[in-house]
C-alpha positions in Angstrom: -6.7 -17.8 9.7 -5.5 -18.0 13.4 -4.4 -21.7 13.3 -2.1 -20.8 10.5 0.1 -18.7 12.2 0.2 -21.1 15.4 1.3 -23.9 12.8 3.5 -21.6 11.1 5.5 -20.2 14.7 5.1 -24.3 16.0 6.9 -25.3 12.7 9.5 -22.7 12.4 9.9 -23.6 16.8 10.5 -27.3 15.3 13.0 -25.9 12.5 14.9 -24.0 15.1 15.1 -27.2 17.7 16.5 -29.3 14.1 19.2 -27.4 13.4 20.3 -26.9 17.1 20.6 -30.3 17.2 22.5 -30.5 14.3 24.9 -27.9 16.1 25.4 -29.7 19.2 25.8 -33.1 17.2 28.4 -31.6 15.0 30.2 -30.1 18.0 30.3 -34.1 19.6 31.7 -35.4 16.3 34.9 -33.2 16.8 35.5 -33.2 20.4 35.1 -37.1 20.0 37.7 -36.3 17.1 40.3 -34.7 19.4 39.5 -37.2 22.4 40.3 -41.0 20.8 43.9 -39.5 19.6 45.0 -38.6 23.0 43.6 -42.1 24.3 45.4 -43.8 22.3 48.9 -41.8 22.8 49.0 -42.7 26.1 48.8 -46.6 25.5 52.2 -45.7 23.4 52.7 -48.3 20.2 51.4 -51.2 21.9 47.7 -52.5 22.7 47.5 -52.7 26.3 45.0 -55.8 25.4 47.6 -57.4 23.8 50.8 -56.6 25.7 53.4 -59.5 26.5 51.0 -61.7 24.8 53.3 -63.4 21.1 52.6 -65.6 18.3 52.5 -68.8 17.7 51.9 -71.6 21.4 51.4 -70.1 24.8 53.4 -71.2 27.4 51.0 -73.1 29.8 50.1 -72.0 33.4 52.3 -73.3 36.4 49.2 -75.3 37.4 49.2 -77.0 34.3 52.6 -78.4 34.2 53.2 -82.4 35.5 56.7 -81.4 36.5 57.8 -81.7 33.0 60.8 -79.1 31.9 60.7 -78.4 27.9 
């Protein structure tokens, strides 16, 4: 009857580890929650990827041009 308590105390060991994992998973979730808002305030409207860049033709690089004016 000895192993049974061992497996009982290693299971309820393993329960305990579970659900404090849970815990500190939960706990990323919202501070991950609070943390991507304030990222993006600070970029303002705007992607930064994207800024200056507008639709439609790019103009082409300096390097590019023959001398022709459009």
């Amino acid at each position: 009857m000895a192993n049974k308590s061992k497996a009982t105390f290693r299971k309820m060991e393993k329960e305990k580890a579970r659900q404090q994992k849970q815990r500190d998973k939960e706990a990323r979730r919202l501070q991950s929650k609070t943390v991507i808002p304030e990222a993006s305030s600070k970029f303002g409207d705007e992607d930064p990827d994207i800024a200056g860049i507008r639709p439609g033709p790019q103009p082409l690089p300096e390097q590019w041009n023959d001398g022709e004016k459009e």
